[in-house]
MDTraj code that builds the backbone (N, CA, C; nanometers):
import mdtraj as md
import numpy as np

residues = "UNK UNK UNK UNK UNK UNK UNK UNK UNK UNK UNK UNK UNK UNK UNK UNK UNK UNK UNK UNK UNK UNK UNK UNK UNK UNK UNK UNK UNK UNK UNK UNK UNK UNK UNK UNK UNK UNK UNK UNK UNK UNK UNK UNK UNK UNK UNK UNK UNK UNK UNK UNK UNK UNK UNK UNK UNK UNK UNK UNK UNK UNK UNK UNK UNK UNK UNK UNK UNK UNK UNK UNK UNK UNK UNK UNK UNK UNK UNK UNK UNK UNK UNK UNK UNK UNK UNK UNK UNK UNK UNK UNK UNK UNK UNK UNK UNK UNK UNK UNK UNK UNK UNK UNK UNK".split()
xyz = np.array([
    [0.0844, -0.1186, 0.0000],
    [0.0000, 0.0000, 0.0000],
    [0.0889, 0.1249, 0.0000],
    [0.0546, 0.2305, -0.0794],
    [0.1185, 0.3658, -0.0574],
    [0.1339, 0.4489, 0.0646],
    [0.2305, 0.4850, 0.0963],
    [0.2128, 0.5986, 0.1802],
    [0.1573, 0.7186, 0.2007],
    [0.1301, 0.7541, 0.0705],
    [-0.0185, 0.8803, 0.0190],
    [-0.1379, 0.8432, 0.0110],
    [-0.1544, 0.7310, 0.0458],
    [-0.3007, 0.7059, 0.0517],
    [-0.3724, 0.7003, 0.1612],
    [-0.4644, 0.8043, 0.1814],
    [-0.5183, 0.8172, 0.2831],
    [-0.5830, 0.7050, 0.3936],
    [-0.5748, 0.6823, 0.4894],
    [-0.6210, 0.6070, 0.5991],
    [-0.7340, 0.6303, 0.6198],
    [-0.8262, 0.4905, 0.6187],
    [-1.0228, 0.5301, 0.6031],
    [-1.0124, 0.5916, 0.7610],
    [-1.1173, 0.6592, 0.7701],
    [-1.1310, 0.7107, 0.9037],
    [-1.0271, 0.8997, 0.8965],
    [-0.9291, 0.9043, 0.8220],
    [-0.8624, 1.0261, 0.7856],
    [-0.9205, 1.1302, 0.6934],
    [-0.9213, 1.2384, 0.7769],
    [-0.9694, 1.3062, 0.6985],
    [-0.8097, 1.3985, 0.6071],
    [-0.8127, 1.4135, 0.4905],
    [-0.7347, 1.5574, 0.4619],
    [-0.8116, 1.6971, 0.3959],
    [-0.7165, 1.7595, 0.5161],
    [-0.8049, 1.9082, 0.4888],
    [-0.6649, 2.0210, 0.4082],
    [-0.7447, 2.0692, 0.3592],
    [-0.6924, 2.1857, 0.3018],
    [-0.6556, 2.3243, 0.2999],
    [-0.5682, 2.3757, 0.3344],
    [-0.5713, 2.5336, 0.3743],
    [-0.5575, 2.5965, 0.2661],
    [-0.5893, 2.6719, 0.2153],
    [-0.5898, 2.7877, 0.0757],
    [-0.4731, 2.8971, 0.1187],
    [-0.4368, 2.9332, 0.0627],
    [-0.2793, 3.0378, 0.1004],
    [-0.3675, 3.1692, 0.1584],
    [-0.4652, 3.1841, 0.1222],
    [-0.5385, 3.3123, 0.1306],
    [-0.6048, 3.3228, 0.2316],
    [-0.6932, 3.1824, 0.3571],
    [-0.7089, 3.1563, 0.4345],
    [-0.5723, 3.1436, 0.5834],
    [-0.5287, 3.0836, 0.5109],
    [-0.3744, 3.0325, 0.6040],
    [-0.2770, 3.1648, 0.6513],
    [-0.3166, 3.2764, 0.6069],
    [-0.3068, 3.4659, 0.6738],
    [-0.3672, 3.4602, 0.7876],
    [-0.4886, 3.4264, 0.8237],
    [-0.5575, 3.4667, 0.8899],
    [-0.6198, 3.5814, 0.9387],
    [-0.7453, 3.6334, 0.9861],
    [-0.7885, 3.7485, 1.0294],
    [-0.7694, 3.7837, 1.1922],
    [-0.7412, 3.8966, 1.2221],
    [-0.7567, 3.9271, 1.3117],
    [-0.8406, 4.0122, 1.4054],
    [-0.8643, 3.9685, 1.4989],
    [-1.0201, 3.9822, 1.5525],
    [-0.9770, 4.0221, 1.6766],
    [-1.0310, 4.1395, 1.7391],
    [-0.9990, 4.1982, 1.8917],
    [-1.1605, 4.1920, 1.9356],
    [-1.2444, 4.1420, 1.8912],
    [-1.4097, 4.1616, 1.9435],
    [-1.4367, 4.0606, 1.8254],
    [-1.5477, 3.9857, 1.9554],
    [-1.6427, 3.8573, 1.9179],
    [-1.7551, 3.8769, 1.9648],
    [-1.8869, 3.8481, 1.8551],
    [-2.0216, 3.8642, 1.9085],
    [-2.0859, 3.7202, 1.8999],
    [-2.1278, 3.6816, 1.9884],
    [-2.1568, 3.5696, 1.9676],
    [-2.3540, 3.5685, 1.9853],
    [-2.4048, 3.4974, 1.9041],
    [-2.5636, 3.4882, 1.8991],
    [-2.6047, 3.3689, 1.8946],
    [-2.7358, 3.3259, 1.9331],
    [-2.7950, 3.2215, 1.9091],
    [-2.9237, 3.1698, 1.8619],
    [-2.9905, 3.0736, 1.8230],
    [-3.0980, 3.0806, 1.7710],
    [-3.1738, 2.9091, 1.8564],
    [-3.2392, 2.8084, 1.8655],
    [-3.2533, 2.7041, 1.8557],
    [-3.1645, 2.5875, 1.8104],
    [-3.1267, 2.6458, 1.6574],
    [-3.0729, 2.5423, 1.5517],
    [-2.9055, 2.6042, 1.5597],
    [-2.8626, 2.7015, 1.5931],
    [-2.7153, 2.7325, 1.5779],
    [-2.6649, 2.8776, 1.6366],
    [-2.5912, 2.8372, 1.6714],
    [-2.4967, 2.9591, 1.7142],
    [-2.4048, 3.0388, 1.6028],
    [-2.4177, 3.1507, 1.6134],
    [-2.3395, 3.2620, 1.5181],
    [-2.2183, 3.3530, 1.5807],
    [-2.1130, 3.3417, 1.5659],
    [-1.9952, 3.3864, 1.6118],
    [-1.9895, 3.4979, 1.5183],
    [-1.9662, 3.6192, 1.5172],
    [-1.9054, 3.7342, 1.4375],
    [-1.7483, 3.7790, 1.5016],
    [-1.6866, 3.7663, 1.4017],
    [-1.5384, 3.8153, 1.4679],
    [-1.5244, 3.9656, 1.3969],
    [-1.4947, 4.0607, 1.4586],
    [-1.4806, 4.1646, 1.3971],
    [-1.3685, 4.2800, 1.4616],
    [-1.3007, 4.3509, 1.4133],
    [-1.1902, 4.4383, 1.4354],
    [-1.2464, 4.5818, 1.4336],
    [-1.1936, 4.6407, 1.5680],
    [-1.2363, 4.8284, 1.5967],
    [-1.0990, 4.8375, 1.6251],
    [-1.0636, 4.9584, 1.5898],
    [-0.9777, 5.0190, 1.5472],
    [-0.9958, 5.1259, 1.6312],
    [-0.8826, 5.1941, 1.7181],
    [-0.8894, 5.3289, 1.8611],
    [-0.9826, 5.4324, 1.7649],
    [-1.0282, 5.4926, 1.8640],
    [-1.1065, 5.6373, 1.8301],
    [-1.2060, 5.5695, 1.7106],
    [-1.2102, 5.4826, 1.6451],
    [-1.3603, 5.4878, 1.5428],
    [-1.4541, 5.4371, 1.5685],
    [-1.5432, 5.4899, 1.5738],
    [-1.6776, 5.4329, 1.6327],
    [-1.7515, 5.3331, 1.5098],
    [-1.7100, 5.2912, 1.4467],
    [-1.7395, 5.2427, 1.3186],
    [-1.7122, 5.0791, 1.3178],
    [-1.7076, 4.9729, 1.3131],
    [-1.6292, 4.8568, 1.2499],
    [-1.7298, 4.8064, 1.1763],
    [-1.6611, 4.6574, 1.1035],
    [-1.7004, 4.5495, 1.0269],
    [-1.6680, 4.4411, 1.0928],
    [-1.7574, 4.2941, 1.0259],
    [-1.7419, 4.2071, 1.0897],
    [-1.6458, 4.1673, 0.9851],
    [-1.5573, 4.0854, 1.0247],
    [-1.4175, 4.0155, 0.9496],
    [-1.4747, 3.8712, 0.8807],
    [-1.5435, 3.8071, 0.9708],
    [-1.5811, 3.6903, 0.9332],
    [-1.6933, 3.6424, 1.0167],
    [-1.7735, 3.5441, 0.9918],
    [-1.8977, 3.5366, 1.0769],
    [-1.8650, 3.3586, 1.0527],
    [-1.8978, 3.2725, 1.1676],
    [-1.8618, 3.1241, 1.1898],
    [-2.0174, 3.1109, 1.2440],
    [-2.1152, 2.9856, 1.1847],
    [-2.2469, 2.9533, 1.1870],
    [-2.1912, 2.7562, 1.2673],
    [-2.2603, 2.7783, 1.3626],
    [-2.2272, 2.5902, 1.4258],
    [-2.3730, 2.5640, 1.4568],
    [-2.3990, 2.4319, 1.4991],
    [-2.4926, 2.3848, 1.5282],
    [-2.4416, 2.3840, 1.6875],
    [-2.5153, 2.3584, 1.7879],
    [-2.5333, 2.4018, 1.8945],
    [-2.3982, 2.2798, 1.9795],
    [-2.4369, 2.1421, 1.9526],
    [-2.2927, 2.0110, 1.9097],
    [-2.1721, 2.0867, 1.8887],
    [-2.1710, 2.1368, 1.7791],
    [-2.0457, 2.1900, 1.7513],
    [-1.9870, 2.2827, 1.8317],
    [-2.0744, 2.4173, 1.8708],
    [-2.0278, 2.5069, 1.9481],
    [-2.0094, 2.4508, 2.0999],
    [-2.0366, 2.3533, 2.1321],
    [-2.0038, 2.2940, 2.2571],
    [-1.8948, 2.2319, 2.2464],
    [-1.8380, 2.1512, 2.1334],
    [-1.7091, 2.0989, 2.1309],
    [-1.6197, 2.2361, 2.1340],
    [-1.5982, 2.3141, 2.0568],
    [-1.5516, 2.4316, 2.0435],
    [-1.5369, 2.5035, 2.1717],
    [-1.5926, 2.4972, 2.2582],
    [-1.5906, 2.5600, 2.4132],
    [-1.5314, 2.4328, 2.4268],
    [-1.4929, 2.3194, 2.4811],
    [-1.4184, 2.2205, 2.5390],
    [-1.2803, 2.2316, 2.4700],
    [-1.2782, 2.2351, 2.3396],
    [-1.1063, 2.2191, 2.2893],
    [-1.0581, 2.3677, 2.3020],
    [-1.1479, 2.4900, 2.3215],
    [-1.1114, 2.6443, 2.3000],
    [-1.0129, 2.6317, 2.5055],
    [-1.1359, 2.5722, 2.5674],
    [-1.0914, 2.5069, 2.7286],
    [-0.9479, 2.4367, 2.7392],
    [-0.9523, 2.3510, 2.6726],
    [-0.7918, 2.2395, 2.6278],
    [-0.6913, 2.3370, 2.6573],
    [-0.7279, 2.4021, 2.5130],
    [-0.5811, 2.5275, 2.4513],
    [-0.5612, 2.6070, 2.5551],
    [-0.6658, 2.6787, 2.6709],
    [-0.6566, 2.7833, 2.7385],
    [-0.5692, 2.6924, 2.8514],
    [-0.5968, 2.5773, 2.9021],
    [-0.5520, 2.5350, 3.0044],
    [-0.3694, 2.4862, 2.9998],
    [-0.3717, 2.4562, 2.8595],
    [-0.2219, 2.3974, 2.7946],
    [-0.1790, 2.5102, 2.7616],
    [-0.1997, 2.6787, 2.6974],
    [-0.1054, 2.7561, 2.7099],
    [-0.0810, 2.8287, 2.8498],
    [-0.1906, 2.8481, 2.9369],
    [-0.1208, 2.9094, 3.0590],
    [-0.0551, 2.8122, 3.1596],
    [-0.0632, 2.7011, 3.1407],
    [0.0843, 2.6009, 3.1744],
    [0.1550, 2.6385, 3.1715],
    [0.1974, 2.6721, 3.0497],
    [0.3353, 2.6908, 2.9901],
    [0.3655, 2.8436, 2.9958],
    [0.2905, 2.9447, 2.9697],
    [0.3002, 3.0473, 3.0110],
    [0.2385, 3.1393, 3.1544],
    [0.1658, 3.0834, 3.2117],
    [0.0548, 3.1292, 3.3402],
    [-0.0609, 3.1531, 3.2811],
    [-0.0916, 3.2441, 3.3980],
    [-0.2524, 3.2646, 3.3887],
    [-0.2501, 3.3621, 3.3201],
    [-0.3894, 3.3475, 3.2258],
    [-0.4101, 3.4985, 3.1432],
    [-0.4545, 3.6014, 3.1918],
    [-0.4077, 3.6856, 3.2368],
    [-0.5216, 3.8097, 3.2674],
    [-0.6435, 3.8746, 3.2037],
    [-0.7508, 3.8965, 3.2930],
    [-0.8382, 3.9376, 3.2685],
    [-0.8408, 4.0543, 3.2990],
    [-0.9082, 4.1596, 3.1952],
    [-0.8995, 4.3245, 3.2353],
    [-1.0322, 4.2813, 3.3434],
    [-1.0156, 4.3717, 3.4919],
    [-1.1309, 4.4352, 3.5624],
    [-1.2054, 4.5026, 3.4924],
    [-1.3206, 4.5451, 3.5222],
    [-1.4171, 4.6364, 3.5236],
    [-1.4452, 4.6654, 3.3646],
    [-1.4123, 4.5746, 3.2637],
    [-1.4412, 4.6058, 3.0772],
    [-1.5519, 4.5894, 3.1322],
    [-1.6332, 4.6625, 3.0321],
    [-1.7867, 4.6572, 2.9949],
    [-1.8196, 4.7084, 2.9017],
    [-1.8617, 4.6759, 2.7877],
    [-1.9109, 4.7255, 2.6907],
    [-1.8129, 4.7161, 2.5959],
    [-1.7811, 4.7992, 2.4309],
    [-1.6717, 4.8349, 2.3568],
    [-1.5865, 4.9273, 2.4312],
    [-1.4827, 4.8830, 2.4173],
    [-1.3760, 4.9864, 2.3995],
    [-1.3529, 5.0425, 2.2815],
    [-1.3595, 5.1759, 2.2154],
    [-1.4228, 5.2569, 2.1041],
    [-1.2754, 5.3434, 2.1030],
    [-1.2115, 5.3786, 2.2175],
    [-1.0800, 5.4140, 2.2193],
    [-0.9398, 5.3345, 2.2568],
    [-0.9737, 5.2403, 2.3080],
    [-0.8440, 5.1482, 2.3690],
    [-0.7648, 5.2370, 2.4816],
    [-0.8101, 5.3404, 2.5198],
    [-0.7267, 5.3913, 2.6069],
    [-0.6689, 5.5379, 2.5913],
    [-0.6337, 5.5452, 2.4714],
    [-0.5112, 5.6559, 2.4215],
    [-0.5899, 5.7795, 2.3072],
    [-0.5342, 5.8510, 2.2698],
    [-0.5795, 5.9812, 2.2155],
    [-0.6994, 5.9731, 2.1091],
    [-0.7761, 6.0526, 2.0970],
    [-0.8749, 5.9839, 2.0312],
    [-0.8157, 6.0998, 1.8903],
    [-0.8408, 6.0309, 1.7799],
    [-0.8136, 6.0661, 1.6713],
    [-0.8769, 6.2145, 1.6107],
    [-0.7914, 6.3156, 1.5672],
    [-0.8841, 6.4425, 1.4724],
    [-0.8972, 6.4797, 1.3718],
    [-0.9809, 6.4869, 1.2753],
    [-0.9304, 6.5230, 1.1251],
    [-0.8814, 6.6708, 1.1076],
])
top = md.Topology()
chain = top.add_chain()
for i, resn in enumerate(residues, 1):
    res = top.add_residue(resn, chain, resSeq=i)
    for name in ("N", "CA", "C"):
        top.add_atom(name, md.element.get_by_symbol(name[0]), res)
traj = md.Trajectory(xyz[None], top)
């Protein structure tokens, strides 16, 4: 038998060069319905009161529960190795400035 031939039970997946960049996301909205949960990942930028969503991820309710258990895994196996993550106190809501000068035209 070949060594390129896939093993039943294996899946192979594919990354596209254009995917395999990735987006980056500082704010997640997460929604729900009965039939699935809707994740929006989206990027704000200091001083603009404005954003877009980057990408939007649709699961069935199964899925988004595995996804909280392995998202759990990763959190517990990198602050091993690095500690605990901090959590900001007292966030609530957007941060619309991040902190620092707000922008003027």
């Amino acid at each position: 038998m070949e060594e390129n031939t896939p093993k039943q039970n294996q899946l192979n997946i594919e990354l596209p060069e254009e995917i395999a960049e990735g987006l980056y996301s500082n704010l997640a909205i997460i929604t729900h319905s009965n039939q699935e949960f809707v994740i929006d990942f989206i990027r704000i930028m200091p001083g603009i009161p404005k954003a877009k969503v980057k990408s939007r991820i649709v699961l069935s309710p199964q899925h988004a529960k595995r996804l909280l258990g392995a998202l759990q895994e990763n959190i517990n196996k990198f602050e091993s190795l690095h500690g605990p993550i901090k959590k900001e106190d007292g966030f609530e809501g957007i941060p619309l400035n991040f902190g620092g000068p707000v922008p003027k035209a």
